[in-house]
C-alpha positions in Angstrom: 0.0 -16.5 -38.7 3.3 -15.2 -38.5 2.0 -11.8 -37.4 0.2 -12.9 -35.2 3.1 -15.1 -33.2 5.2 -12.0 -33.9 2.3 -9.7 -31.6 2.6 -12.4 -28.7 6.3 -12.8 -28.5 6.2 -8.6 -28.5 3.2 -8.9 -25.8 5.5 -11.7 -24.4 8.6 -9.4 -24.1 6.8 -6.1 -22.6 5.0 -8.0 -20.4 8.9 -9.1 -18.9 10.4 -6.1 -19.3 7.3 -4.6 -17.1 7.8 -7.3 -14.4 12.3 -6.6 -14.4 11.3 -2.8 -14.0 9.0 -3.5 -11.0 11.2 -5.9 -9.5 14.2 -3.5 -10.0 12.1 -0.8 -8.5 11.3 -2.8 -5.3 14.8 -3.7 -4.9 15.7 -0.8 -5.1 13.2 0.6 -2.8 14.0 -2.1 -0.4 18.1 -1.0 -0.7 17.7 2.4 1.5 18.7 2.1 4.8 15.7 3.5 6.1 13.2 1.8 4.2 15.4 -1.3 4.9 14.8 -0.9 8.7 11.3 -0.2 8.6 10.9 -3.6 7.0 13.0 -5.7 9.5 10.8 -4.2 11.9 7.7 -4.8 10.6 8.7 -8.0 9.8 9.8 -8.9 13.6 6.5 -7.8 15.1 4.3 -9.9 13.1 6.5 -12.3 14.0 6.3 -11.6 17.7 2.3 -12.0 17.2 2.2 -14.9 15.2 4.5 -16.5 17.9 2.0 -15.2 20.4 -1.1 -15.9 19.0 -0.1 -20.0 18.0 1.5 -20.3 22.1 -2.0 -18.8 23.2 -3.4 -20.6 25.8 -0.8 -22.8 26.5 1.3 -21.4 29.4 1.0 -22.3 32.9 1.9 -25.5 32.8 -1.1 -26.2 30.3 -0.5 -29.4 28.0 -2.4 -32.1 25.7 -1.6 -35.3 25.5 -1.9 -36.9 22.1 -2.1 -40.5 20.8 -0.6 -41.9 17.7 -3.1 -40.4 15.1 -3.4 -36.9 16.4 -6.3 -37.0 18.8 -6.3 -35.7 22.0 -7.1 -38.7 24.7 -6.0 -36.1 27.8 -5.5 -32.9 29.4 -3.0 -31.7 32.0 -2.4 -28.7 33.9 0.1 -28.4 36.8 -2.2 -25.7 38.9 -5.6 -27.4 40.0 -6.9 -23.9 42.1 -6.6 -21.8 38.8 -9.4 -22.4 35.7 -7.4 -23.5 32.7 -8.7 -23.1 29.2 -8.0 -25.6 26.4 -9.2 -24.8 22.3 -10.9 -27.8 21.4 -12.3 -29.5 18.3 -14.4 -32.4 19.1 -16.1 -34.9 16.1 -19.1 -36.9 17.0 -19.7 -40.0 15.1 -22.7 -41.9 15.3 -25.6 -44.5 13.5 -27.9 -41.1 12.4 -25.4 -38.3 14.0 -22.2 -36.8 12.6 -21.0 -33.3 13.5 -18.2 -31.6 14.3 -18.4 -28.8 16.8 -15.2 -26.3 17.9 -15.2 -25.2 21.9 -13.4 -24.4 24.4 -13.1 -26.6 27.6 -12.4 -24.5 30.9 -11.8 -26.3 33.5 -12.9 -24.7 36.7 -10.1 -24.1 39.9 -11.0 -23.9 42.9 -14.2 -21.9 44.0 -15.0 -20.2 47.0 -18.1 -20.5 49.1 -21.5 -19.0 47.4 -19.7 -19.2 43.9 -22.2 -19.9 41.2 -20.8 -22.5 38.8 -20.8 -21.3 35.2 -23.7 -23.4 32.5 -22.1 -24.0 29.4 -23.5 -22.5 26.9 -22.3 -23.9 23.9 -25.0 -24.2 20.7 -26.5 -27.6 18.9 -24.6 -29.6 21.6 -26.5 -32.3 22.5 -27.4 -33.4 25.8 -25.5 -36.0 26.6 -22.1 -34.4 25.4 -23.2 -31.2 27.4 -23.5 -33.9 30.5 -20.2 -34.7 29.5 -18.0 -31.5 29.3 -19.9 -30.4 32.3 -18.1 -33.4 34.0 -14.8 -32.6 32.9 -15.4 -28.7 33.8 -15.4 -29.7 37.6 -12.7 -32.6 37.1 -9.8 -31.3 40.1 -7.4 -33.8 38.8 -3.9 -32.6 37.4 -4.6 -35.2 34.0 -8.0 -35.6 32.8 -8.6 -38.1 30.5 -11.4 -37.6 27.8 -14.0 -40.1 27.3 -13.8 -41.6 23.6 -17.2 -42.5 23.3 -21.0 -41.6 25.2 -23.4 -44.5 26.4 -25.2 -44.8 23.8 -22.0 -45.6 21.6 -21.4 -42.2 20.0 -17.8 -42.0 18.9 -16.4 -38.7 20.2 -13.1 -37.9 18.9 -11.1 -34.9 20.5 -8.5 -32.6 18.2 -7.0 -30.0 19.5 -8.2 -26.7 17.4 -5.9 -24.9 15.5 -6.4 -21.3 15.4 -4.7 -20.3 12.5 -5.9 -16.2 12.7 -1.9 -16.0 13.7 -1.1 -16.6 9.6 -2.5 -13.4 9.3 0.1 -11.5 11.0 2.0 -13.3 8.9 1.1 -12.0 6.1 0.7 -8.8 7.7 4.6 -8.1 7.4 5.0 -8.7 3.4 1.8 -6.8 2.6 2.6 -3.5 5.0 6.2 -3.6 2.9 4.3 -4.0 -0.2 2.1 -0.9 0.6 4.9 1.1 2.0 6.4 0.1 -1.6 2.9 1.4 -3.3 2.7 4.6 -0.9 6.3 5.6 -2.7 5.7 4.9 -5.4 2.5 7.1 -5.8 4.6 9.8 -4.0 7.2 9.4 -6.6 4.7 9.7 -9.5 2.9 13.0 -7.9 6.1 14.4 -7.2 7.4 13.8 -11.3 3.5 14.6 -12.5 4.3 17.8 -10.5 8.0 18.7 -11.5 6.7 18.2 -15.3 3.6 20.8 -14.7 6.3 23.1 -13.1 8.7 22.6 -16.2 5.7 23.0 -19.2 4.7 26.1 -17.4 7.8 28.1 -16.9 9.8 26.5 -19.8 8.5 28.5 -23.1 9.0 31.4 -21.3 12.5 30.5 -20.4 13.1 29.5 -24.1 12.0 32.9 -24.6 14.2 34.6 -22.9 17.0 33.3 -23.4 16.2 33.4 -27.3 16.2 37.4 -26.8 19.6 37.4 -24.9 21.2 35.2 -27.0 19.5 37.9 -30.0 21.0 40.3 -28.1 24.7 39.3 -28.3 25.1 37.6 -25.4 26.5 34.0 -25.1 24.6 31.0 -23.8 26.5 31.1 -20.2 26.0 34.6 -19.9 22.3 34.9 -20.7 21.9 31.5 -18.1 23.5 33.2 -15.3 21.2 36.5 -16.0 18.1 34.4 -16.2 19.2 32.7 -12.9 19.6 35.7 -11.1 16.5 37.4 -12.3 14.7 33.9 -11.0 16.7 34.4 -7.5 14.9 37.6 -7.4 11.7 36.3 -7.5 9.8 34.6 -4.6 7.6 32.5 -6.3 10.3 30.7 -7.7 8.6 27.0 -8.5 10.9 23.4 -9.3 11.8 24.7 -13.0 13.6 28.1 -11.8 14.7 26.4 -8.4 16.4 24.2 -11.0 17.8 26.8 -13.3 19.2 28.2 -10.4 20.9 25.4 -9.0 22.4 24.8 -12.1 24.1 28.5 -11.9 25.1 27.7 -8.6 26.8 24.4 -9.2 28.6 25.3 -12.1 30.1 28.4 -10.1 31.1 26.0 -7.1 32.2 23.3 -8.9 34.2 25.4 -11.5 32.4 23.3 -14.1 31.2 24.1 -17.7 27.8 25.9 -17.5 27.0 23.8 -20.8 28.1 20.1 -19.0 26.1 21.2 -15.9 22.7 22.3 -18.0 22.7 19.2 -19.8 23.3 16.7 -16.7 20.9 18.3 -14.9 18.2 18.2 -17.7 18.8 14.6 -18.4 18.6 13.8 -14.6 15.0 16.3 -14.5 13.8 12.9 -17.2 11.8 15.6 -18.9 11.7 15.4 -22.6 10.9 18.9 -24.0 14.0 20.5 -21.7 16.1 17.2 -23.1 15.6 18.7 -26.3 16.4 22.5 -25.4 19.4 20.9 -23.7 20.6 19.1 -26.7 20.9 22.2 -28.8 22.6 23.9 -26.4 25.1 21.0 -26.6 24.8 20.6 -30.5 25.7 24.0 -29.9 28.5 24.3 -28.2 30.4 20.9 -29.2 29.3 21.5 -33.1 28.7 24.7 -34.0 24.9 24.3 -35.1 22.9 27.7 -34.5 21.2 27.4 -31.2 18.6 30.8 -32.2 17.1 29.1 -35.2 16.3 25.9 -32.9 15.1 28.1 -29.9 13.1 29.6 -32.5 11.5 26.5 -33.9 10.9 25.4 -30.4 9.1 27.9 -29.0 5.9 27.6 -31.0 5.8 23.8 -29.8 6.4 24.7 -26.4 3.8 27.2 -25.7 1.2 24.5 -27.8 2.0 22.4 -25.2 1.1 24.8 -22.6 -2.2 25.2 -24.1 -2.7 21.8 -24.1 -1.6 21.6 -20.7 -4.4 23.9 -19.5 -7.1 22.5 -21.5 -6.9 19.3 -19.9 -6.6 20.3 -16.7 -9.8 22.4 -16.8 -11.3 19.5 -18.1 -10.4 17.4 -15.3 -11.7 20.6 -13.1 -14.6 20.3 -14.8 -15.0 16.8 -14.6 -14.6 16.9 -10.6 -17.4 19.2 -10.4 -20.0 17.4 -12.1 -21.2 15.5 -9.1 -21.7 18.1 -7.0 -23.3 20.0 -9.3 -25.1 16.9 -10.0 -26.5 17.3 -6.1 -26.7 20.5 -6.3 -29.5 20.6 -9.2 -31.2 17.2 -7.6 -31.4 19.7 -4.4 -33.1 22.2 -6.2 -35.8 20.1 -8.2 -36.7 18.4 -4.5 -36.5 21.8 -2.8 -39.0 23.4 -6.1 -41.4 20.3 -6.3 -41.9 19.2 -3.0 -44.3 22.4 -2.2 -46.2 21.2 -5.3 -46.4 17.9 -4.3 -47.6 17.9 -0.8 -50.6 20.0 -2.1 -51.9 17.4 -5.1 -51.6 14.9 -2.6 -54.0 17.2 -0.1 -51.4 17.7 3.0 
């Protein structure tokens, strides 16, 4: 029993300390200027187009008038030669009838000779309420009142309809910055997954050859510098010797220890196995421990890794090319059995 409270407060506590990481990311994400103005941006257009979309229709002078419990008894427009258009919802209430039906009431200006008047051509509306918003279609008054009930005693109750598709640029704004936020953040990851590939490529044979300098006599700065300038040489230089070479530089400009400089820069690359190689060179130079016996118990663990490394990644290429060798072979049965076929079945 106690274990098993012990597991949920543990399940408990990663499960926070995986929510403060992602909020600390997205705040942090959030605290570059660029990203930061993006966002504002965003943010004020959807705006802009929510405020749009809800004052829709409602310009020129276009108004409802409203009783006490929120249904609309009227209609005014200031302009009686233009067509106005008012978003409706009306609720019929009778002995066998009940419904509720949303339309749109346009309200026709004023027409020139030999033009046709418009049908409405609303569905399920019954006749007499079709009578009825034809009626009001060809009112020419500035206020039209709407009629509360039909002759037979059919309660009609008009809302006004409330198109809410404007919420969704609303929440347009907060999920664009939360993809921008995902977009990073898998750019972020490919560009780590990619450094690491660089580093567990290049670094055993780094470790190597700075194991033979140091065999040779040479110190650690020394053999650094000569394995940074033989890198410079090189075009196909990669992250790993583009950071081995940087290092060189810095420490040069800087007037800094070559030693301070390697290990700052390897803790700031996040990458474990260079960590290591870092800390010897620091247990190294700060201790006195010998920095060729740990190169040399290193290296067989590097280049395992290596291995490893490629495995797996022909067994993802592998994996990737099992569905189109997949329709490949399916291809080839169709394109073997189909002559076959055709002649059993006499064609």
């Amino acid at each position: 029993m106690r274990y098993r409270k012990q597991q949920s407060v543990s399940l408990r506590s990663r499960a926070a300390s995986a929510v403060r990481r992602r909020t600390e990311g997205f705040r942090g994400f959030l605290g570059e200027e660029k990203v930061r103005r993006r966002a504002v941006l965003i943010l004020a257009v959807c705006a802009l187009l929510t405020a749009f979309q809800a004052g829709r229709g409602l310009g020129n002078g276009k108004k409802y008038i409203v009783n006490s419990s929120g249904s609309v008894t009227g209609l005014y427009r200031e302009n009686t030669d233009r067509s106005s258009s008012f978003p409706l919802q009306l609720e019929i209430r009778g002995k066998d009838v009940r419904s509720r039906k949303d339309l749109t009431l346009t309200i026709n200006g004023k027409r020139t000779e030999g033009e046709v008047r418009k049908e409405n051509t609303e569905e399920q509306i019954s006749r007499e309420v079709s009578r009825v918003i034809s009626g009001l279609e060809e009112s020419r008054k500035k206020k039209i009142l709407l009629p509360s009930s039909l002759g037979n005693g059919t309660k009609l109750i008009w809302r006004i309809h409330r198109d809410r598709s404007g919420l969704l640029f609303l929440l347009a704004g907060p999920f664009l910055i939360w993809l921008m936020y995902y977009d990073d953040r898998k750019k972020v990851q490919s560009r780590e997954k990619s450094h690491r590939e660089a580093v567990m490529r290049d670094l055993p044979g780094f470790n190597d050859q700075l194991l033979m300098l140091l065999n040779c006599g040479m110190i650690f700065s020394d053999a650094l510098l000569r394995i940074a300038e033989g890198y410079r040489l090189r075009p196909d230089r990669g992250y790993f010797r583009e950071l081995i070479i940087g290092i060189g530089q810095e420490a040069g400009a800087g007037n800094q220890s070559l030693v301070r400089v390697f290990c700052q820069r390897s803790a700031a690359a996040g990458i474990r196995e260079l960590s290591r190689i870092a800390g010897f060179v620091a247990d190294n130079q700060y201790r006195g421990v010998d920095l060729t016996g740990k190169l040399e118990m290193e290296s067989a663990a590097l280049w395992e890794k290596r291995k490893m490394m490629a495995e797996e990644k022909g067994k993802i290429a592998e994996t990737k090319m099992t569905l189109p060798l997949a329709i490949l072979l399916i291809a080839l049965i169709v394109i073997t059995a189909a002559p076959a076929i055709l002649q059993v079945q006499g064609y």
